[in-house]
C-alpha positions as CSV (number, residue, x, y, z in Angstrom):
1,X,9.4,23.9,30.3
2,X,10.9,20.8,28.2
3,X,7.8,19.1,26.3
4,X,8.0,15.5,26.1
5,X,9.4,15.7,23.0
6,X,12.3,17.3,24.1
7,X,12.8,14.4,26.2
8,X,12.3,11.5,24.0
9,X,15.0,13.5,21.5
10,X,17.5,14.1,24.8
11,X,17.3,10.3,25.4
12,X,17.9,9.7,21.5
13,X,21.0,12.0,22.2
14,X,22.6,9.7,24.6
15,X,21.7,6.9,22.3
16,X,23.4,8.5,19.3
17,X,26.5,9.4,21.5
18,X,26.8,5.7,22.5
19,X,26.6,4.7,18.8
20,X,29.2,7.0,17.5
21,X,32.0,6.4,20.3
22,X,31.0,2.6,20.1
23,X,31.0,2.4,16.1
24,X,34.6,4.2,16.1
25,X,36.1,2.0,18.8
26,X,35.1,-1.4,16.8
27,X,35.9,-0.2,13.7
28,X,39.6,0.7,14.9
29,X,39.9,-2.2,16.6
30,X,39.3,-4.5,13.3
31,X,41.7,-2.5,12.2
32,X,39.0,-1.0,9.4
33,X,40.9,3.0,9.1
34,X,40.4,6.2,9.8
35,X,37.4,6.9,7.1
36,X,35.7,4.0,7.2
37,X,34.9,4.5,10.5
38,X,33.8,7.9,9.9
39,X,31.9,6.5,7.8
40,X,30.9,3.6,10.2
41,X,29.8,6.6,12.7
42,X,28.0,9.0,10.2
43,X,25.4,5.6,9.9
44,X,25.3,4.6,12.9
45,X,24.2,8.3,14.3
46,X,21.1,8.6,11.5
47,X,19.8,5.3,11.9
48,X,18.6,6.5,15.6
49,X,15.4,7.5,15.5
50,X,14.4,10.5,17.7
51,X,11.2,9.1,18.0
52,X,11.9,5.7,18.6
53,X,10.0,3.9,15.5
54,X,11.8,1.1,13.8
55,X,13.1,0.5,10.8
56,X,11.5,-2.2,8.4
57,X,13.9,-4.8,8.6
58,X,14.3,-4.8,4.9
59,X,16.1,-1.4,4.8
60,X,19.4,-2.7,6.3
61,X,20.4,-5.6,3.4
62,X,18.9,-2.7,0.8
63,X,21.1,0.2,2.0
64,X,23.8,-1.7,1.9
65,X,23.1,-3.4,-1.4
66,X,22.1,-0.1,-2.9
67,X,25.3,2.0,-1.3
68,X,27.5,-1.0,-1.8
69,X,26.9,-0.6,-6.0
70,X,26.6,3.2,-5.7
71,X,30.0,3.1,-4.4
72,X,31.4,0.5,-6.8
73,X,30.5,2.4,-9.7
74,X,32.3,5.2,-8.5
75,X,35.4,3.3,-7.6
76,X,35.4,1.2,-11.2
77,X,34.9,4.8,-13.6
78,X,37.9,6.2,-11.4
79,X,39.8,3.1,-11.9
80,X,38.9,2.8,-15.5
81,X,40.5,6.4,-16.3
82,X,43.2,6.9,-13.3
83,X,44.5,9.4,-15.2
84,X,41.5,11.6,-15.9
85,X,40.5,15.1,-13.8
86,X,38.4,14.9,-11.1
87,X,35.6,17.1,-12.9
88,X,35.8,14.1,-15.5
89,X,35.1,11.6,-12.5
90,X,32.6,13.8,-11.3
91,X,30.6,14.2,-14.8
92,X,30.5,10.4,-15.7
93,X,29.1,9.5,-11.7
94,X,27.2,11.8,-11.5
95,X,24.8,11.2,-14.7
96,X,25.2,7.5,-13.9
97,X,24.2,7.8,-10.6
98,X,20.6,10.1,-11.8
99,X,20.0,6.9,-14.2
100,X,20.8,4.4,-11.3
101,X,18.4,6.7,-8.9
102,X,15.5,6.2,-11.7
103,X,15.5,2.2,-11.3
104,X,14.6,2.8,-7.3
105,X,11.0,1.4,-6.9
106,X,8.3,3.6,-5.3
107,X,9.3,2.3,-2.0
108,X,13.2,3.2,-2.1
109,X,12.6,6.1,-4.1
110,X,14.3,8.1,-0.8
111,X,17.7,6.2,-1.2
112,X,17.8,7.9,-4.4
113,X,19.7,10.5,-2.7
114,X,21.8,8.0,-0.6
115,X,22.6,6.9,-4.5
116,X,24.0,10.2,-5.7
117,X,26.1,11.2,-3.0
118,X,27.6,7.3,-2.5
119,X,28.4,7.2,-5.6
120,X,31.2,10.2,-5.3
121,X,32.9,9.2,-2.1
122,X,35.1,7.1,-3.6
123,X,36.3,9.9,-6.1
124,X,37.4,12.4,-2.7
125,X,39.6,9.7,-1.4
126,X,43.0,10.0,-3.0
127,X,44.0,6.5,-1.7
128,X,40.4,4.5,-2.8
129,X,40.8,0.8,-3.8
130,X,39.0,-1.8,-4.3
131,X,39.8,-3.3,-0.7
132,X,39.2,-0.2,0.9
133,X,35.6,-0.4,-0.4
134,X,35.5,-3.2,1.1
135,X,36.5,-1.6,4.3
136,X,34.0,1.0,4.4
137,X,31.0,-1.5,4.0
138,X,31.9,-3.1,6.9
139,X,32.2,0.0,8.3
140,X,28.7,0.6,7.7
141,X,27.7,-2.6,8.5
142,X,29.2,-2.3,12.0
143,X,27.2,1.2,12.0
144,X,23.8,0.0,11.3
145,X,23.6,-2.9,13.4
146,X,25.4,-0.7,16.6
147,X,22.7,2.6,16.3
148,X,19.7,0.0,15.9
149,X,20.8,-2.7,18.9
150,X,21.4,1.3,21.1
151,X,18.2,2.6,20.3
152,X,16.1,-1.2,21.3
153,X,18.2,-0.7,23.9
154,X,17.4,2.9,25.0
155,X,13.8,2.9,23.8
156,X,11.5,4.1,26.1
157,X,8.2,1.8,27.5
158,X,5.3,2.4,24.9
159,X,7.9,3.1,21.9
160,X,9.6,0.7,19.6
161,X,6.5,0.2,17.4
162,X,7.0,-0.1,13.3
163,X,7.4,3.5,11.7
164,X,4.1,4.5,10.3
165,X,3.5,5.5,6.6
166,X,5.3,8.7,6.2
167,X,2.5,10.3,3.6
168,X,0.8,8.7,0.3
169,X,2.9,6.4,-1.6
170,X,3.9,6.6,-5.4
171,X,2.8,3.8,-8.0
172,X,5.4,1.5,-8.7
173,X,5.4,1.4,-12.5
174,X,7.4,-0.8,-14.2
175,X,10.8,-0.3,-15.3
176,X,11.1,0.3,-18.7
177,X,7.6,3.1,-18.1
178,X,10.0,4.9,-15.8
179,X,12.6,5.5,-17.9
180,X,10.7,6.7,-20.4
181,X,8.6,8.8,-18.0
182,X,12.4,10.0,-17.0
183,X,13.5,10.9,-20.3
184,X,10.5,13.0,-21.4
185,X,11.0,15.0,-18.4
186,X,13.3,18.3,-18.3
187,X,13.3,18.3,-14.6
188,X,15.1,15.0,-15.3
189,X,17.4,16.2,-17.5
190,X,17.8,19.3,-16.1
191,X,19.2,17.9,-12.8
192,X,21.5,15.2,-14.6
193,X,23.1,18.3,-17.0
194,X,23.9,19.8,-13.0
195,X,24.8,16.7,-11.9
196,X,27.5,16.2,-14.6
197,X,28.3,20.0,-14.0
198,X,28.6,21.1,-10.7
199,X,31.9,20.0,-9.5
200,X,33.1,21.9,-12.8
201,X,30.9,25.3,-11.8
202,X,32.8,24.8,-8.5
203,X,35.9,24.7,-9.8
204,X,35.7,27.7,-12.2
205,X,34.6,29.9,-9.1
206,X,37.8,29.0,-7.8
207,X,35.9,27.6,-4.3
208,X,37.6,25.8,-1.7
209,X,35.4,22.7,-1.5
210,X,33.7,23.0,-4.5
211,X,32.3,19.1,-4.2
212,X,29.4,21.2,-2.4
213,X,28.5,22.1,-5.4
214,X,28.1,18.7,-6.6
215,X,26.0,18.0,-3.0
216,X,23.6,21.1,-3.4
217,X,22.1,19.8,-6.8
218,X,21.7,16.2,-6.4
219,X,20.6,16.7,-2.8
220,X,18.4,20.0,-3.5
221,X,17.1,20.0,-6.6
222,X,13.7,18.9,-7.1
223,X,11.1,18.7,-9.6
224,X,9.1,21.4,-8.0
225,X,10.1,25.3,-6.5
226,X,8.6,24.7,-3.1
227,X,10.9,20.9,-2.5
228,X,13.8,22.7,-3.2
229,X,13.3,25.7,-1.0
230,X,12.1,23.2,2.1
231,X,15.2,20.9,1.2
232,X,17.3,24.3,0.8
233,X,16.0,25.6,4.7
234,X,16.6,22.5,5.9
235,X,20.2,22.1,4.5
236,X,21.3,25.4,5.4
237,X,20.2,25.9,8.9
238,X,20.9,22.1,9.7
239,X,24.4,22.5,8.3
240,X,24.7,25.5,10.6
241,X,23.5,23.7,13.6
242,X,25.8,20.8,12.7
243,X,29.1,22.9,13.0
244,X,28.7,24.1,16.4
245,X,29.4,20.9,18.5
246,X,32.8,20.0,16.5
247,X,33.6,23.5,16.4
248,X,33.7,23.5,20.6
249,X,34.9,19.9,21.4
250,X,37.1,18.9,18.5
251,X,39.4,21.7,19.1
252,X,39.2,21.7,23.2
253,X,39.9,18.1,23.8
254,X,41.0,16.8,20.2
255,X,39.8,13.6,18.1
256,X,39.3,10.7,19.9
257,X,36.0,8.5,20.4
258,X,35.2,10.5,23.7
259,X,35.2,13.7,21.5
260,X,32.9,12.1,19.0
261,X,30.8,10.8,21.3
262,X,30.2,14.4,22.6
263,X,30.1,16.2,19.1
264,X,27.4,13.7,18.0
265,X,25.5,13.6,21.1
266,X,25.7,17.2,21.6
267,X,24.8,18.2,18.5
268,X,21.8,15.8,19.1
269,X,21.0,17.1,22.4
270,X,21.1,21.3,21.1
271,X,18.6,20.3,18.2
272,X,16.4,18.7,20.7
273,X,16.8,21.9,23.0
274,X,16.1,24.0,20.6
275,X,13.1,21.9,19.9
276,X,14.3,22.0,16.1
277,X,14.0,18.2,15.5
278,X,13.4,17.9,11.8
279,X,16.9,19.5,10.8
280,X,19.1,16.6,12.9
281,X,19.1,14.1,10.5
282,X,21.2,17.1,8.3
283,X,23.0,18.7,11.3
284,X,24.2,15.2,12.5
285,X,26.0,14.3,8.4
286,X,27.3,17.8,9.2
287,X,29.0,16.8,12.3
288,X,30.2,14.0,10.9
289,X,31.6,15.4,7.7
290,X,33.3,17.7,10.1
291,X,35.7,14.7,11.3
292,X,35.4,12.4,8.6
293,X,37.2,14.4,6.2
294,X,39.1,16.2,8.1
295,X,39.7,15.7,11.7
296,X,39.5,18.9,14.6
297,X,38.5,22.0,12.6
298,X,40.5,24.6,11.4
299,X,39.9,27.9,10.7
300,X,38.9,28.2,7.1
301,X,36.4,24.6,7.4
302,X,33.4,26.5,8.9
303,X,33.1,29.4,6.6
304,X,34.0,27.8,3.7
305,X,32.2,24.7,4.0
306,X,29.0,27.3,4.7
307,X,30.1,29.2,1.7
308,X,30.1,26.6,-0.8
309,X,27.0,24.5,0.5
310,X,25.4,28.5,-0.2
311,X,26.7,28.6,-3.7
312,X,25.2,25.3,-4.0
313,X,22.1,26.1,-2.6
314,X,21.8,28.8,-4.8
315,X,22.8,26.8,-8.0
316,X,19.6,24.7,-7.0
317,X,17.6,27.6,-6.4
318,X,18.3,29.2,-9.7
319,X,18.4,26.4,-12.0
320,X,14.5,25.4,-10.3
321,X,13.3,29.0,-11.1
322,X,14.8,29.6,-14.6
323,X,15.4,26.1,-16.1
324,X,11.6,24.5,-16.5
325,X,9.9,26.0,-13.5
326,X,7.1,23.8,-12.0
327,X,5.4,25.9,-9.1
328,X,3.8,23.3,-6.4
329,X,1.5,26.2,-5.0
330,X,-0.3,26.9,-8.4
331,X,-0.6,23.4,-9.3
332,X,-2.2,22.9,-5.7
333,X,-4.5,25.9,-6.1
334,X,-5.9,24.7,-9.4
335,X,-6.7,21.3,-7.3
336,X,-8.1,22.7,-4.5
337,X,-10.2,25.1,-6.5
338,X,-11.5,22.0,-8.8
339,X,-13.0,20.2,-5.6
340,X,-12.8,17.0,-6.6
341,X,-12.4,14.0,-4.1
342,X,-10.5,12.2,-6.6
343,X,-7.9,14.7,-6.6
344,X,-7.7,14.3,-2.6
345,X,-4.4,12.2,-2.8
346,X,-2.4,14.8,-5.2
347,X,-3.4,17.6,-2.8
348,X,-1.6,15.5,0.2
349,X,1.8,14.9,-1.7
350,X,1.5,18.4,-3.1
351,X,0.6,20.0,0.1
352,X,4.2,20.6,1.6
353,X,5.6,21.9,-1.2
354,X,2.8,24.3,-1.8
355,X,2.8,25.2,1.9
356,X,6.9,26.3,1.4
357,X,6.3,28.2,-1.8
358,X,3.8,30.5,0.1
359,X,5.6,30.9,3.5
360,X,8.6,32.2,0.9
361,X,5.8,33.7,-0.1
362,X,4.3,35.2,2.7
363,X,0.8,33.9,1.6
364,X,-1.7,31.4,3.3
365,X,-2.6,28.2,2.2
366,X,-5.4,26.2,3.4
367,X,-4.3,22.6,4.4
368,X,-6.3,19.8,1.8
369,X,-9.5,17.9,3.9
């Protein structure tokens, strides 16, 4: 029997269908390119909400803002040494990009991963300019305002309210405070060494995509061993949810906006069958990566695309158990154990981290009060 929230996430399908085959069409039309309107698309597909919340109007002039400078810092140290390796490239944006990611207040402390992996594009694009970035921001512009006016449009009667908090917030200290706090921290430094080393590690395994690498620590790597395994599940089994629609309908009826239309939506519509709704967000960049960089699939993209992201995954994995190891699930146990109500907030931003450590595990854990 399909639960009602099968449904709402089959309507968002349609809705994220309509914005990828709309946001391509407009973006050829203005004459914008073939990557910028992947790019374009990509956007507009994860700014539909399954659930139908809205977006605080704020986060569309920030995303931009934010990506816009993420992506022109990456374009100026590639144009500053055009002659350098791309493992150079890599090194210098990728450390610039961790110190960039620590000046994110408490609120936009989740773009900080929209940071890192913006601030690389423009170093996989042979032909990047100036102009070009310009390009792709429109691109994304287009995107953003396209998914949101589809999903007002499609939202169902009693939805469309303002998301709710999403869990306790951080305090927003002041700047200079957190990059101190930064720079006493070896999880901090520990993910910026990665950061400037990945593509590198990549490249000496001799892997065919080795910018996965790159993607696996910035993206997986957190301060504690249970975020990294929860960001690591998610990646991998949204990444292998995300090939199967492109897989199917980019080499039956080709690229076109009707074929996007039905690898986003699809791919929309299988994770809402499958009633596995908190990997889309991942298995829709997946099917978009799959045309953005490099049109209908061949045979080498799926396996080694899955490959690398799993060498990358396990780069994370290994660095967060041998390199300064912070273990959510004791740190949670000690709090519970202590009892004391003024420890109630740590216990709810510790909580899902502890719970992945011990599912990995195989242990209980008894949720905070």
């Amino acid at each position: 029997m399909t639960t009602d929230a099968q449904w709402l996430g089959l309507r968002a399908a349609v809705a994220i269908g309509l914005a990828a085959s709309i946001t391509r069409l407009i973006c050829l039309t203005f004459g914008l390119g073939d990557l910028p309107a992947a790019y374009g698309v990509v956007v507009a597909v994860l700014v539909v909400r399954p659930d139908f919340y809205r977006w605080p109007p704020l986060i569309y002039p920030v995303l931009l803002l934010i990506g816009g400078a993420a992506m022109a810092m990456g374009l100026s140290v590639r144009l500053m040494f055009p002659d350098g390796p791309q493992v150079w490239w890599f090194a210098v944006v990728g450390v610039l990009m961790q110190l960039l990611a620590v000046a994110l207040p408490a609120k936009l402390a989740l773009l900080s991963n929209v940071v890192a992996a913006a601030g690389v594009l423009p170093l996989l694009d042979a032909s990047a300019t100036p102009a070009g970035l310009g390009h792709q921001l429109e691109a994304i512009a287009f995107g953003l305002a396209i998914g949101t006016a589809l999903q007002w449009g499609l939202t169902p009667a009693g939805y469309g309210t303002p998301a709710p908090p999403s869990g306790p917030e951080a305090a927003d200290l002041p700047l200079g405070k957190r990059y101190r706090l930064a720079f006493t921290s070896w999880s901090f430094w520990r993910k910026l060494v990665l950061a400037a080393l990945a593509l590198a590690i990549g490249v000496g395994l001799g892997t065919l995509t080795p910018k996965y690498l790159y993607f696996g620590v910035v993206l997986l790597l957190n301060d504690s061993i249970g975020a990294t395994l929860a960001r690591v599940r998610d990646r991998m089994v949204g990444v292998s949810l995300g090939v199967l629609m492109p897989l199917l309908v980019f080499n039956t009826i080709g690229l076109n906006s009707v074929g996007v239309a039905l690898a986003m939506g699809g791919t929309a519509a299988l994770v809402a069958a499958l009633n596995l709704g908190s990997y889309l967000r991942t298995a829709l960049i997946s099917s978009g990566v799959a045309f953005a960089g490099y049109g209908p699939l061949v045979a080498w993209y799926v396996p080694n695309r899955w490959i690398d992201y799993l060498l990358g995954s396990g780069l994370a994995l290994l660095s967060g158990l041998l390199l300064f190891p912070n273990s959510a699930l004791s740190r949670y146990r000690q709090l519970l154990e202590r009892r004391d109500p003024a420890a109630q907030e740590s216990l709810l931003l510790l909580y899902p981290a502890a719970r992945e450590e011990a599912a990995w595990l195989g242990q209980s854990l008894s949720a905070p009060d």
